[in-house]
DRENKEVEX-504271 format. One record per residue (C-alpha): residue number from 1; residue in one letter; x, y, z. Coordinates in steps of 0.02 Angstrom, whole numbers. Example, Ala and Ser with C-alpha at 12.3 -4.5 7.8 and 13.67 -1.06 7.14 Angstrom:
<sites>
pos = 1&code = a&c1 = 615&c2 = -225&c3 = 390
pos = 2&code = s&c1 = 684&c2 = -53&c3 = 357
</sites>
This chain:
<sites>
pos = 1&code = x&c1 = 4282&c2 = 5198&c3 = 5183
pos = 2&code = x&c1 = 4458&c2 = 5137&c3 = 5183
pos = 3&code = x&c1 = 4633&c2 = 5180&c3 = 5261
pos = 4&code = x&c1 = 4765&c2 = 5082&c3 = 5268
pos = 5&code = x&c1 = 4960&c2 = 5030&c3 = 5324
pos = 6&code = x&c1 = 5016&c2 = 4892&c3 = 5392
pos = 7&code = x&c1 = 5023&c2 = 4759&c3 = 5257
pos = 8&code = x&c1 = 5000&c2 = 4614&c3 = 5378
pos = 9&code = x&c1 = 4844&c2 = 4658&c3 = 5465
pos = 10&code = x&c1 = 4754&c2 = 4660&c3 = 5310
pos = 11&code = x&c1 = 4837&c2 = 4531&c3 = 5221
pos = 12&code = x&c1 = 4782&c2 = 4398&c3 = 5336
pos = 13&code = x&c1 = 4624&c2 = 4451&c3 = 5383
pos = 14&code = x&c1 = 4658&c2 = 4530&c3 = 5554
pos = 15&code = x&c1 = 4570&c2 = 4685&c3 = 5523
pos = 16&code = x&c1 = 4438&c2 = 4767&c3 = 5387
pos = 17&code = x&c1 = 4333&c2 = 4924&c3 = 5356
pos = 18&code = x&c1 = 4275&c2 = 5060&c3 = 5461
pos = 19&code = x&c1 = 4384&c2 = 4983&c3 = 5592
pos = 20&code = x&c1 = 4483&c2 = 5116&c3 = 5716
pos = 21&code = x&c1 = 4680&c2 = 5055&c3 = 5808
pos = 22&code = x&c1 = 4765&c2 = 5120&c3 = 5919
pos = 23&code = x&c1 = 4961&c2 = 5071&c3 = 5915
pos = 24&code = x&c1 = 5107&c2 = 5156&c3 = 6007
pos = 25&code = x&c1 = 5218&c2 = 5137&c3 = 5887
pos = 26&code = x&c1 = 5164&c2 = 5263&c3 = 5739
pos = 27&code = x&c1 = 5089&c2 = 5152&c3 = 5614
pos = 28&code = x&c1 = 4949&c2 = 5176&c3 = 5495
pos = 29&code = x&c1 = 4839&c2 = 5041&c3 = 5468
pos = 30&code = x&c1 = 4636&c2 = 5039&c3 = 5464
pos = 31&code = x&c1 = 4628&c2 = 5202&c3 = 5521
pos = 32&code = x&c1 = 4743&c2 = 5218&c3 = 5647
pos = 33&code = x&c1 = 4801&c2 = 5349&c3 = 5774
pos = 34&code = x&c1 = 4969&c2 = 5334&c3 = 5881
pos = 35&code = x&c1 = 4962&c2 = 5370&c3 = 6071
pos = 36&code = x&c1 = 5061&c2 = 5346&c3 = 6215
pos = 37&code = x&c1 = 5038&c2 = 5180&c3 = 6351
pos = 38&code = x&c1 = 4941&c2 = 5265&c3 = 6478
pos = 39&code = x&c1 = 4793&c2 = 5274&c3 = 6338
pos = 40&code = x&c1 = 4825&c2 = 5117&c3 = 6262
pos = 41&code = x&c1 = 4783&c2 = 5032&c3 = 6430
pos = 42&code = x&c1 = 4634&c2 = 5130&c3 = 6432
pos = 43&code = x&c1 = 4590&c2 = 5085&c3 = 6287
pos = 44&code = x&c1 = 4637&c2 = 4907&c3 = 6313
pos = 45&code = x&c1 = 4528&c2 = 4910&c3 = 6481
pos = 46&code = x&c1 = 4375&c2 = 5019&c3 = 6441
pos = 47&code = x&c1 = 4370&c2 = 4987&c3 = 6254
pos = 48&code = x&c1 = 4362&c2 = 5156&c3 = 6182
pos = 49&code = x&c1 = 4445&c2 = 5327&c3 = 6176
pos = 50&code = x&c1 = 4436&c2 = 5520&c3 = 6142
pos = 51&code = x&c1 = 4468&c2 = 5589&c3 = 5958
pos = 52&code = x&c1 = 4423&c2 = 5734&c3 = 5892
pos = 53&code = x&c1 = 4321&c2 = 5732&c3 = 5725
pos = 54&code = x&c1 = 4455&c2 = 5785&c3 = 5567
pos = 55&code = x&c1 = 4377&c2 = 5906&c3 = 5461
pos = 56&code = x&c1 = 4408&c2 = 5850&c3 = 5264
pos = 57&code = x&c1 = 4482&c2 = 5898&c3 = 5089
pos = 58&code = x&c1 = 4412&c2 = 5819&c3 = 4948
pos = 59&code = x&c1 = 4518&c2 = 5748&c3 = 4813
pos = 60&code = x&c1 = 4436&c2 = 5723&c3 = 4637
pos = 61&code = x&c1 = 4539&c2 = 5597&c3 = 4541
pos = 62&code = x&c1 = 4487&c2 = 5578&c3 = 4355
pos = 63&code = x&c1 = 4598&c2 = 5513&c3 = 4190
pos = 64&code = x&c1 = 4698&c2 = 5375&c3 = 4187
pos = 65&code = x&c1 = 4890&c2 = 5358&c3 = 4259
pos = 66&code = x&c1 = 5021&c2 = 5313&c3 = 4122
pos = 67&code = x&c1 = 5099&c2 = 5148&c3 = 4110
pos = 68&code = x&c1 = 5252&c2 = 5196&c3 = 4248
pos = 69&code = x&c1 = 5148&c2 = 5289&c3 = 4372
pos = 70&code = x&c1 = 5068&c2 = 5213&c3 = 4518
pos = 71&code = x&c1 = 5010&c2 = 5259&c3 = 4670
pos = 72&code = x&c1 = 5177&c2 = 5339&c3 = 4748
pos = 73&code = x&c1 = 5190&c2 = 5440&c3 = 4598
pos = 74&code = x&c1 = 5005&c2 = 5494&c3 = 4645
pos = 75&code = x&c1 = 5032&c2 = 5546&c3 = 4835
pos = 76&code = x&c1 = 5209&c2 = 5632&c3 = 4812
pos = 77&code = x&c1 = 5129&c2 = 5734&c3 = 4652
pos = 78&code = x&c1 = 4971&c2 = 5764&c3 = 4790
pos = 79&code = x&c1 = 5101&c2 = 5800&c3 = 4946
pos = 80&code = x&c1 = 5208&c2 = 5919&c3 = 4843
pos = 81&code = x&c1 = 5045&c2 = 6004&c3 = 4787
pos = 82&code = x&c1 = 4964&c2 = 6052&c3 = 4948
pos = 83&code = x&c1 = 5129&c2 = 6035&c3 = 5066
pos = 84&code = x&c1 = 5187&c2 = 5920&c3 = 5204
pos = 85&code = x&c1 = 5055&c2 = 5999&c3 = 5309
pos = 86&code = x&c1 = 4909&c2 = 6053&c3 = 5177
pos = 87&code = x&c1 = 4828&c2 = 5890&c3 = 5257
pos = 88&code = x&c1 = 4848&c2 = 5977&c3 = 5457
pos = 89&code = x&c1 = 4735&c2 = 5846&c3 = 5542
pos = 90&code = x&c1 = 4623&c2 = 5833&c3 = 5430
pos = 91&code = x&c1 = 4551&c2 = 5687&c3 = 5311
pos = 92&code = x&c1 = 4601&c2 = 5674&c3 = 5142
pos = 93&code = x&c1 = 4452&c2 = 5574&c3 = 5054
pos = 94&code = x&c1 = 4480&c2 = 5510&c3 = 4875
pos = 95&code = x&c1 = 4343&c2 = 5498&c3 = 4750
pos = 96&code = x&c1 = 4318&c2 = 5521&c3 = 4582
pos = 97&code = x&c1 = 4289&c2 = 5406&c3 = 4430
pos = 98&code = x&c1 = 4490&c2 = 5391&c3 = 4411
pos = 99&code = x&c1 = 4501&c2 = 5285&c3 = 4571
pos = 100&code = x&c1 = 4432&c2 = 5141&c3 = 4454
pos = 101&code = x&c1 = 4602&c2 = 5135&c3 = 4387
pos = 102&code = x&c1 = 4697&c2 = 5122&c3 = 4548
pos = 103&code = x&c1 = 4737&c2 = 4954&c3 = 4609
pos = 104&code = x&c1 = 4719&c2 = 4913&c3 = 4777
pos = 105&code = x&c1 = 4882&c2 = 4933&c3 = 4797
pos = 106&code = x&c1 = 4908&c2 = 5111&c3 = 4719
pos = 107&code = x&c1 = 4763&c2 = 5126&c3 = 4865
pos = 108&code = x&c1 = 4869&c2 = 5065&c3 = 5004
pos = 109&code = x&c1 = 5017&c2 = 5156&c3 = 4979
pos = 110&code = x&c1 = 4909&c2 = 5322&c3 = 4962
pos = 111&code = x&c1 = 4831&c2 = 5300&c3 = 5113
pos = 112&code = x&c1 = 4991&c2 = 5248&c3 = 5194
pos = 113&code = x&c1 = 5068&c2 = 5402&c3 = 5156
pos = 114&code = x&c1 = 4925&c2 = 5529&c3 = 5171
pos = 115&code = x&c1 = 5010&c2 = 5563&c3 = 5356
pos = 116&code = x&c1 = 5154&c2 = 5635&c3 = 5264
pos = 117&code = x&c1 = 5035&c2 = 5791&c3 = 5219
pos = 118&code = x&c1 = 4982&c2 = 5805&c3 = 5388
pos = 119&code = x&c1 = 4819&c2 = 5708&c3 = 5382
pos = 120&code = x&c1 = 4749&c2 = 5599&c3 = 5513
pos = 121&code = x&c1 = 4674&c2 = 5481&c3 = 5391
pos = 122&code = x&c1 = 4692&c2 = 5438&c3 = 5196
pos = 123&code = x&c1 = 4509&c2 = 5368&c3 = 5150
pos = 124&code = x&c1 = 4449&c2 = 5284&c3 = 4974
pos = 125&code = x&c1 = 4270&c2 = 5236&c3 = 4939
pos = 126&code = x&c1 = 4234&c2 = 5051&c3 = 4927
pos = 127&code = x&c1 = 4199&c2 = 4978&c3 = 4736
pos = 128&code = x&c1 = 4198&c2 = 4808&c3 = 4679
pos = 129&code = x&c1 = 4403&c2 = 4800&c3 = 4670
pos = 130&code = x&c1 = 4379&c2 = 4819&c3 = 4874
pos = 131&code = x&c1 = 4237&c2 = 4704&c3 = 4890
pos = 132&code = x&c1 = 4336&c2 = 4587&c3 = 4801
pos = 133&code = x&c1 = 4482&c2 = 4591&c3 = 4900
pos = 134&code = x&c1 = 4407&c2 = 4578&c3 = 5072
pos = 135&code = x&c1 = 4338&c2 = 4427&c3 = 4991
pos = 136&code = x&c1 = 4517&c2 = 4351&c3 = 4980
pos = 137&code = x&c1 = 4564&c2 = 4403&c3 = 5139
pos = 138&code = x&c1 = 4455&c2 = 4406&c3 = 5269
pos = 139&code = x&c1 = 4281&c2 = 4323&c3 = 5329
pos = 140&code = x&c1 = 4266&c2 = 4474&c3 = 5440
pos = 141&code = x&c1 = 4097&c2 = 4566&c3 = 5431
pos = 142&code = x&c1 = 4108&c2 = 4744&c3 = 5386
pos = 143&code = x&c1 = 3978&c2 = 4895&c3 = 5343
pos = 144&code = x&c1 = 4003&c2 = 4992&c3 = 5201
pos = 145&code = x&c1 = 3995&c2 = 5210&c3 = 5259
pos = 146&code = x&c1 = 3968&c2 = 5330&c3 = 5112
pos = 147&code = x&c1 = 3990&c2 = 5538&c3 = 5108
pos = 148&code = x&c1 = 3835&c2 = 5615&c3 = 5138
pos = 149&code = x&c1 = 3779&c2 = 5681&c3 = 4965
pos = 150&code = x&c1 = 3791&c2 = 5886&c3 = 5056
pos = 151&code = x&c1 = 3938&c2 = 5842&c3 = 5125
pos = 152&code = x&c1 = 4069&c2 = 5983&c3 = 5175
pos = 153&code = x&c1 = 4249&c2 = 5998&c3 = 5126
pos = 154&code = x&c1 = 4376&c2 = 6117&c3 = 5171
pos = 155&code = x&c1 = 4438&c2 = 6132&c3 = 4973
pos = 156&code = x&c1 = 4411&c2 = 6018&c3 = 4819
pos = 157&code = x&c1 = 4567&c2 = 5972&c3 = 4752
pos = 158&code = x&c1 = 4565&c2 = 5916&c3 = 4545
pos = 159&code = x&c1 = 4712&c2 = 5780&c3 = 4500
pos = 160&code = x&c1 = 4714&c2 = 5730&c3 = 4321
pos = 161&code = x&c1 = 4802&c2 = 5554&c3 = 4320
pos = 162&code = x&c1 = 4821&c2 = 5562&c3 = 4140
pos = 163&code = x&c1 = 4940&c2 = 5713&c3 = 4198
pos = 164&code = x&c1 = 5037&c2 = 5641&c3 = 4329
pos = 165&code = x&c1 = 5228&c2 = 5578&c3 = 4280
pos = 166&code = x&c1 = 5336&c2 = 5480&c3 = 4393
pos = 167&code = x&c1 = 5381&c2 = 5593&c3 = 4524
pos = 168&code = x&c1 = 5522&c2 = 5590&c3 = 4655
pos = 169&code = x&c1 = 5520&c2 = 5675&c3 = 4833
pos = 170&code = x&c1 = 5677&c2 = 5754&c3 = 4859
pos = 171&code = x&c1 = 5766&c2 = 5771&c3 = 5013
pos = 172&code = x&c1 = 5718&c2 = 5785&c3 = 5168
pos = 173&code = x&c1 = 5531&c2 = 5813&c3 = 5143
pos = 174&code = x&c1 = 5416&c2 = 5692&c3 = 5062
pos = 175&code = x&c1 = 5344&c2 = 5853&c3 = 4990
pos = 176&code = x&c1 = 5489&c2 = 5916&c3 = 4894
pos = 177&code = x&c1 = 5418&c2 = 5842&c3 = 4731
pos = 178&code = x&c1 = 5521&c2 = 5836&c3 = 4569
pos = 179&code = x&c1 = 5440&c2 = 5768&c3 = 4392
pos = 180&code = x&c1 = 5541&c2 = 5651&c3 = 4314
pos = 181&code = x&c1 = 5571&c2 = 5753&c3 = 4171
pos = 182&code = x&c1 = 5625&c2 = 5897&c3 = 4300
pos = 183&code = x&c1 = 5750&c2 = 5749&c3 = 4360
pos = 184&code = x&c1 = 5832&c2 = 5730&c3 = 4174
pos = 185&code = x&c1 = 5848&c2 = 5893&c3 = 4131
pos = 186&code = x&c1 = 5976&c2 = 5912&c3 = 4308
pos = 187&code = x&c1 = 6150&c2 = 5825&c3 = 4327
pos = 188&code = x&c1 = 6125&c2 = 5652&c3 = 4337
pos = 189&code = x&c1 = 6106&c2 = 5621&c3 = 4528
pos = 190&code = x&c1 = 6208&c2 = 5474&c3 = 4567
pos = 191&code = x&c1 = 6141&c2 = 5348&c3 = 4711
pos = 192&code = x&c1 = 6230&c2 = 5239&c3 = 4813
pos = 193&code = x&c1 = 6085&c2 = 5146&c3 = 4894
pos = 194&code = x&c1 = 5907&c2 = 5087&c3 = 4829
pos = 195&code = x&c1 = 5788&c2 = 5021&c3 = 4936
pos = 196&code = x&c1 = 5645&c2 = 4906&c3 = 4864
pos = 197&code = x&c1 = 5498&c2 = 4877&c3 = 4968
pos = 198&code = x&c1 = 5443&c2 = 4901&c3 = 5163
pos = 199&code = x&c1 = 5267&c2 = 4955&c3 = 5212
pos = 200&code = x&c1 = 5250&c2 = 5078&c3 = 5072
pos = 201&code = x&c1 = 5289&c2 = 4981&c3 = 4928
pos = 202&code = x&c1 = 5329&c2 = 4809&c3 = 4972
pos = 203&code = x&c1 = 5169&c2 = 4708&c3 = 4902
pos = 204&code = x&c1 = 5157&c2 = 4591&c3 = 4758
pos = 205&code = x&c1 = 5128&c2 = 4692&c3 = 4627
pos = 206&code = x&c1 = 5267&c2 = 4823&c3 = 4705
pos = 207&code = x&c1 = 5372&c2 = 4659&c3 = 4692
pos = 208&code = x&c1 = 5315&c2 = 4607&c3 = 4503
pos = 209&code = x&c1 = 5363&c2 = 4776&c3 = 4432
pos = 210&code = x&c1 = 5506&c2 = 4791&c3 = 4512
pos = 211&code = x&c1 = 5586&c2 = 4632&c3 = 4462
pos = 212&code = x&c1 = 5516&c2 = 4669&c3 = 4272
pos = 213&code = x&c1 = 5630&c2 = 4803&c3 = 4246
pos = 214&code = x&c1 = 5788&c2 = 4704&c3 = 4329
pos = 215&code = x&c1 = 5753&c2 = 4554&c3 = 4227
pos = 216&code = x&c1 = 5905&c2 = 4540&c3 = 4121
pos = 217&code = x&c1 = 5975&c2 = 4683&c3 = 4198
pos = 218&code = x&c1 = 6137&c2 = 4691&c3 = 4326
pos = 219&code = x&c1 = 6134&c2 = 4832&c3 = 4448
pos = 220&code = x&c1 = 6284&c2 = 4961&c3 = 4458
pos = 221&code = x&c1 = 6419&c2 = 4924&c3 = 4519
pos = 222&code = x&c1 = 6418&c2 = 5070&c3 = 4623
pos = 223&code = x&c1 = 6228&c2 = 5028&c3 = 4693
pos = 224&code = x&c1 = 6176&c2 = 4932&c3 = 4816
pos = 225&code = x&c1 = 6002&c2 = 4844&c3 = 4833
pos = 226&code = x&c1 = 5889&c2 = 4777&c3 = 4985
pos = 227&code = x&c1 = 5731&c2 = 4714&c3 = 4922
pos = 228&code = x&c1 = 5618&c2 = 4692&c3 = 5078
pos = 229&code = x&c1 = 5424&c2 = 4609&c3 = 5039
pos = 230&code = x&c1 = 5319&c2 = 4683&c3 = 5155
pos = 231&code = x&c1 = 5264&c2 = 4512&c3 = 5223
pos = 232&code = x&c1 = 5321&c2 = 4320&c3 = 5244
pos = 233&code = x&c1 = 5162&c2 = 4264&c3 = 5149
pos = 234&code = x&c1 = 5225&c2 = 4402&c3 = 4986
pos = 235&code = x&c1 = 5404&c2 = 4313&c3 = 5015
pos = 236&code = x&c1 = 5340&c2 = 4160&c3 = 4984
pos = 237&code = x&c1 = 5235&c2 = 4200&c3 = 4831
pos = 238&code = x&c1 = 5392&c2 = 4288&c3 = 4750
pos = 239&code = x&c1 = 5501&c2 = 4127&c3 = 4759
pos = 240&code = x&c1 = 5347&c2 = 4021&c3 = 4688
pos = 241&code = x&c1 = 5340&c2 = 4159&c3 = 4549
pos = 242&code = x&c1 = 5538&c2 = 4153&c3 = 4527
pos = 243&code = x&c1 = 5539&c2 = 4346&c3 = 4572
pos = 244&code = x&c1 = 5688&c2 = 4325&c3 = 4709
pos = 245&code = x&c1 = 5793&c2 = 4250&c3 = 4576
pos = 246&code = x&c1 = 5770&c2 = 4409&c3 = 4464
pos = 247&code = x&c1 = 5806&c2 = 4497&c3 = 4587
pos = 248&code = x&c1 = 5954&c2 = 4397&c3 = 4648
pos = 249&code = x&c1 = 6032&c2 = 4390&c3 = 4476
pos = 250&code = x&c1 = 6024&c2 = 4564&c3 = 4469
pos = 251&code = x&c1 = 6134&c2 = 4593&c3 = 4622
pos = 252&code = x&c1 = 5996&c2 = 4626&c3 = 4726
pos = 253&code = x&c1 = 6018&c2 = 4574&c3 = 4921
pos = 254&code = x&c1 = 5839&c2 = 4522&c3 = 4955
pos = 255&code = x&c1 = 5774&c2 = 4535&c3 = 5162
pos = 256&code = x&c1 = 5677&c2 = 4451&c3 = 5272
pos = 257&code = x&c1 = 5503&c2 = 4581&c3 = 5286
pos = 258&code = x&c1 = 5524&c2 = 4696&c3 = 5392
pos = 259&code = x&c1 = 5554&c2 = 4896&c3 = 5414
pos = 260&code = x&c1 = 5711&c2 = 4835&c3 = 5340
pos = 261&code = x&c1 = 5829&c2 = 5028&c3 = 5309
pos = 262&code = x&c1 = 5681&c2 = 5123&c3 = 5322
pos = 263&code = x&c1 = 5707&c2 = 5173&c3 = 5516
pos = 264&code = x&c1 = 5905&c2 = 5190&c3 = 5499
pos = 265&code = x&c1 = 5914&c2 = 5012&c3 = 5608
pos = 266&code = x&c1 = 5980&c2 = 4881&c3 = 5517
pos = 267&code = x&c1 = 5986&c2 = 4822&c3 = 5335
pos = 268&code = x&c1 = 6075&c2 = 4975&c3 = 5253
pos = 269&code = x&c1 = 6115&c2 = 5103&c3 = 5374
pos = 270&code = x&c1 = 6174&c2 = 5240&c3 = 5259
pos = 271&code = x&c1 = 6355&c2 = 5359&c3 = 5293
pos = 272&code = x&c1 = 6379&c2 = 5550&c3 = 5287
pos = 273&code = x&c1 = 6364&c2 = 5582&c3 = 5108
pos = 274&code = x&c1 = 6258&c2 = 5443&c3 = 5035
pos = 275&code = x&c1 = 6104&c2 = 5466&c3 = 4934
pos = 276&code = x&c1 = 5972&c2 = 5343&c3 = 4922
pos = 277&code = x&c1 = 5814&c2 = 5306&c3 = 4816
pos = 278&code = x&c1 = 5706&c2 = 5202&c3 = 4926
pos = 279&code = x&c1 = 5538&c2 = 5174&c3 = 4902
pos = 280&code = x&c1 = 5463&c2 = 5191&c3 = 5078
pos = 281&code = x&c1 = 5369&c2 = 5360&c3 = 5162
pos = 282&code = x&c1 = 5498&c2 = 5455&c3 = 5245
pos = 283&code = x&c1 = 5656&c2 = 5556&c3 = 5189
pos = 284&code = x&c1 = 5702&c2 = 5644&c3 = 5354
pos = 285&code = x&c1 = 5892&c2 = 5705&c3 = 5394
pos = 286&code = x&c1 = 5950&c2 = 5565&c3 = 5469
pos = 287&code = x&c1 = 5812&c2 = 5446&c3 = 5431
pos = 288&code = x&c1 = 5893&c2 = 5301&c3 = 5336
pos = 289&code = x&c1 = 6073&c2 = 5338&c3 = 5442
pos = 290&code = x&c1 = 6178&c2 = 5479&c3 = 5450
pos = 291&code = x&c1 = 6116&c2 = 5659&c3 = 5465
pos = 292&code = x&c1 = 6207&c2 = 5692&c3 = 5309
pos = 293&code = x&c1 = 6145&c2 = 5554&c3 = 5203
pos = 294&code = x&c1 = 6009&c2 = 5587&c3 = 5067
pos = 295&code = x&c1 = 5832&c2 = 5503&c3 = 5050
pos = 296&code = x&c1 = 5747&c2 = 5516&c3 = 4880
pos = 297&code = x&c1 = 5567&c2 = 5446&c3 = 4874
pos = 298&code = x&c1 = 5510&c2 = 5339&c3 = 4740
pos = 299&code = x&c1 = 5403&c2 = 5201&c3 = 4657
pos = 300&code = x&c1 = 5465&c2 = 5039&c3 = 4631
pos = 301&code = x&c1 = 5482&c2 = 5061&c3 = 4455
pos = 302&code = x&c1 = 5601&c2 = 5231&c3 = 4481
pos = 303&code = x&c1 = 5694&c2 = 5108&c3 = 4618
pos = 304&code = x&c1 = 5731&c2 = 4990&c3 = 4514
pos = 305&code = x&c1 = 5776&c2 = 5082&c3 = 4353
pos = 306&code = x&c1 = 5898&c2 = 5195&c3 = 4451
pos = 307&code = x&c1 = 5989&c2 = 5046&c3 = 4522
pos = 308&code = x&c1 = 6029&c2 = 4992&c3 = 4352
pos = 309&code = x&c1 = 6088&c2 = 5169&c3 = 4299
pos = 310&code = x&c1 = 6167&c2 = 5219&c3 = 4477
pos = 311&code = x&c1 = 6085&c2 = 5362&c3 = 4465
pos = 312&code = x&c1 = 5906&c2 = 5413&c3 = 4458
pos = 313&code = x&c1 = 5829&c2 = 5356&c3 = 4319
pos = 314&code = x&c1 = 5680&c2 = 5355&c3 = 4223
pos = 315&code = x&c1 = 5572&c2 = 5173&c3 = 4191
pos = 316&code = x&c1 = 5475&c2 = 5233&c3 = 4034
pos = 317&code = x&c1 = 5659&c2 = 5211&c3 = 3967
pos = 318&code = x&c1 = 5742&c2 = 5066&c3 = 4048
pos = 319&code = x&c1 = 5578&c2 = 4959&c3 = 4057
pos = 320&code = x&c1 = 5528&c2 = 4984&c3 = 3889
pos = 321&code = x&c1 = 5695&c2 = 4913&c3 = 3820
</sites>
C-alpha cells in the first residue's frame, strides 16, 4: 500500500512502501503520524511506538477523469462528499479499476490530502505505474501488502471519474466543494492571489500543465502569481524544459521550493479582504495571512486559468484556446 506527502522523501529515494514516520511538524509522507518531542525521542531511542489500528472506508474508483481533472479535483469532490471529518481516524483505501488512470501524481496529492477528511492515512494499491516509479527513485527494498480478500470496511464509497468536473473548495474548509459549473453560474469571483505549487501540487506534471495554459498568456493585471516546485531537483527540470520562462513571461514570480504562502510565512502573505486560488491543502481563516483573507482550493489547471481571468476560471475554456 501507499501514502504519501512530502515530495522530497520520495523523490530521492529516502523512503518507500509500507514504511511508518514520525515527524513533529504535521506532515504526511509514507504514512506518517505527527507527535510531540517527548515521543519522537522515544521513538528515536527505542525504535518504535504506540498507534492504534484505523478502522477503513473503501473507495471504489471506476471511469475515466476528463481531460482538466486530476487528482485535486478527485479528493475535494471525495472531501465535500463525506465531510472534513467523514474520514475521523480512519483509512481511506483506494481501489478500483479507475486508479489505472491516475498518475502517480493524481496519487500523491490524494493521499496528501486524505487528512483533510479526517483520515489518518490515504492508501492506493501498488500496480505497475508504482513499481515503475520506485524503480526511478529508489534502490530501497520494499514488500508489497494487499487487502485481505474478506476484508471489512466501515462503508463503500462509489466515485465515477467519468463524473467528476473540476472542483473548487471554498472557503475555509477544504470540504466546501463547488463544481466548476456551480462556479460559472455565480458572480464571477475575482482573485487577487494564485498560488501554483507547494506539497500538494508542486510536481512536474503539476508544473507542465500549469505552464500549458499560461503559454502565450499574460496574467491579470490585478493577479498575482508564486509558482513554488515542490523540490530543487523539479526546479531544475523546469528550466531544462523552458517551463520557468512560461511562467516568467506570463508574470508569474516563480520561488525557491518550499511551503512558500501556504503557512501565511513568507512568499504572499495575504491582507484583510483578499481571496486566493492556491493550489495547496488548506483554506483555514487565517491560513495564507489575515483572518479575513479567502483561500479557494484548486488544481493547477483552475490556478492557472483563473490568474489569466482574475477571477476563477474554468481550463476546459482557457486551455483549449
Amino acid at each position: 500500500m501507499q501514502s504519501f506527502r512530502r515530495p522530497e522523501l520520495l523523490q530521492q529515494g529516502n523512503v518507500s512502501l509500507a514504511q511508518i514516520l514520525i515527524p513533529v511538524h504535521m506532515v504526511r509522507w509514507v504514512h506518517s503520524q505527527q507527535v510531540s518531542e517527548q515521543p519522537i525521542a522515544t521513538g528515536m531511542a527505542m525504535g518504535e511506538l504506540w498507534f492504534k489500528v484505523p478502522s477503513a472506508i473503501k473507495f471504489v474508483l471506476t471511469g475515466k477523469p476528463g481531460k482538466y481533472v486530476s487528482g485535486k479535483d478527485i479528493i475535494i469532490h471525495i472531501i465535500g462528499k463525506i465531510g472534513v471529518d467523514g474520514a475521523l481516524y480512519k483509512s481511506m483505501e483506494f481501489t478500483g479499476d479507475g486508479i489505472k488512470n491516475l498518475s502517480m501524481a493524481d496519487r500523491f496529492t490524494m493521499a496528501n490530502m486524505a487528512i483533510e477528511a479526517g483520515a489518518k492515512n490515504g492508501i492506493f494499491p501498488v500496480d505497475e505505474k508504482t513499481e515503475e516509479y520506485l524503480k526511478e527513485h529508489t534502490k530501497k527494498e520494499y514488500k508489497v501488502y494487499e487487502a485481505d480478500e474478506d476484508a471489512e470496511y466501515e462503508s463503500v464509497v462509489e466515485i465515477d471519474l467519468s463524473e467528476v468536473r473540476p472542483t473548487v473548495a471554498f472557503p475555509h474548509l477544504p470540504g466546501n466543494a463547488k463544481t466548476i459549473d456551480e462556479i460559472e453560474a455565480m458572480e464571477p469571483i475575482k482573485i487577487d492571489q494564485v498560488v501554483i505549487g507547494s506539497c500538494t501540487n508542486g510536481r512536474m506534471e503539476d508544473m507542465r500543465k500549469a505552464a500549458a495554459i499560461l503559454q502565450g498568456h499574460t496574467v491579470h493585471p490585478d493577479v498575482r502569481v508564486m509558482v513554488v516546485p515542490a523540490t530543487q531537483k523539479i526546479y531544475k527540470q523546469c528550466i531544462r524544459e523552458g517551463l520557468l520562462e512560461i511562467f516568467v513571461d506570463a508574470g508569474c514570480a516563480v520561488n525557491t521550493p518550499s511551503c512558500g504562502p501556504c503557512m501565511g510565512g513568507h512568499m504572499g502573505v495575504m491582507a484583510a479582504g483578499e481571496k486566493c486560488v492556491s493550489t495547496t491543502n488548506r483554506n483555514f481563516v487565517g491560513r495564507m495571512g489575515h483572518v479575513d483573507s479567502l483561500i479557494y482550493l484548486a488544481s493547477p489547471e483552475v490556478a492557472a486559468a483563473s490568474a489569466i481571468a482574475g477571477y476563477i476560471a474554468n481550463p476546459e475554456k482557457v486551455g483549449d484556446k
